[in-house]
C-alpha positions in Angstrom: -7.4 3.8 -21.3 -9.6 1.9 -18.5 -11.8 3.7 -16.6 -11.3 2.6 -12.7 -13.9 3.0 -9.7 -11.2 3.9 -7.0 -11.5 6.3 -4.3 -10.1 9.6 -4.8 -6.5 9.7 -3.9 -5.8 14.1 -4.0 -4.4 13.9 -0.9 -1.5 11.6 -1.3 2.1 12.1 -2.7 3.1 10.3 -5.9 4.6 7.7 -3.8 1.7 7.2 -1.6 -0.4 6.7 -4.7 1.9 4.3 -6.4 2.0 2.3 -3.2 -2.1 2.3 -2.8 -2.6 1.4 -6.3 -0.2 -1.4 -6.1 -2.2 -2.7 -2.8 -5.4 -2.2 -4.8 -4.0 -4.6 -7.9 -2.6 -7.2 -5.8 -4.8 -7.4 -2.7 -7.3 -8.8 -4.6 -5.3 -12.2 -4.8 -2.8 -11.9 -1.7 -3.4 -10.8 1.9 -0.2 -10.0 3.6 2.5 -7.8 2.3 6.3 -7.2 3.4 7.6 -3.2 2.9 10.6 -4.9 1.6 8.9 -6.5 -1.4 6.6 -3.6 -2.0 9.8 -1.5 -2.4 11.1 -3.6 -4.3 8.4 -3.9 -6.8 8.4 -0.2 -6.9 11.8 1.1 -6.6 11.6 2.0 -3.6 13.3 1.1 0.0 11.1 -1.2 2.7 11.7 2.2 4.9 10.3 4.6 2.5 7.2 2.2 1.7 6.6 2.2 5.6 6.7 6.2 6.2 4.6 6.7 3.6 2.3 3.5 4.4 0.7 5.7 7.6 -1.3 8.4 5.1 -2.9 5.2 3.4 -3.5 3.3 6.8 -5.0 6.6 8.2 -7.1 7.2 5.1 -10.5 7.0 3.7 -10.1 4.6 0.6 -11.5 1.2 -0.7 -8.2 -0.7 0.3 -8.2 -1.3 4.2 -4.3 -1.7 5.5 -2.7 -2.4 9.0 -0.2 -2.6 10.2 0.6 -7.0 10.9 3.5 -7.7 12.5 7.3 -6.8 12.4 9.5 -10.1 12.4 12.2 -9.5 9.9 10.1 -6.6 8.4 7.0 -4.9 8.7 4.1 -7.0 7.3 1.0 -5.0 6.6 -2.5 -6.6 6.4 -4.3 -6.1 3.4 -8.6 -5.5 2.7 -9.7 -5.1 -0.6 
């Protein structure tokens, strides 16, 4: 088992976590990010990554997120 040097996440759901940790592991190589293909990645819908993508925006962890842009989608920006 790694060890990892993330911010606490106590205050999140399961989905919220599973969403942050995904931005953590590839916003390290990529920058902008579609809720469609975050959903998809995670099994779940574009819609449910964007509701619970405002606890992480609003939050106090090492992955910095905004909202980017809506053409098509909601694209969040992405600051690891």
């Amino acid at each position: 088992m790694s060890a990892t040097t993330a911010a606490p996440t106590t205050d999140l759901t399961d989905k919220q976590e599973r969403i942050l940790n995904y931005l953590r592991e590839k916003g390290v190589t990529k920058t902008y990010f579609k809720s469609r293909l975050i959903g998809e990645a995670l099994g779940l819908s574009a819609k449910e990554v964007g509701s619970n993508m405002t606890a992480i925006c609003e939050g106090n962890f090492d992955v910095e997120v905004e909202k980017w842009g809506y053409s098509s989608g909601t694209t969040w920006k992405v600051t690891v």
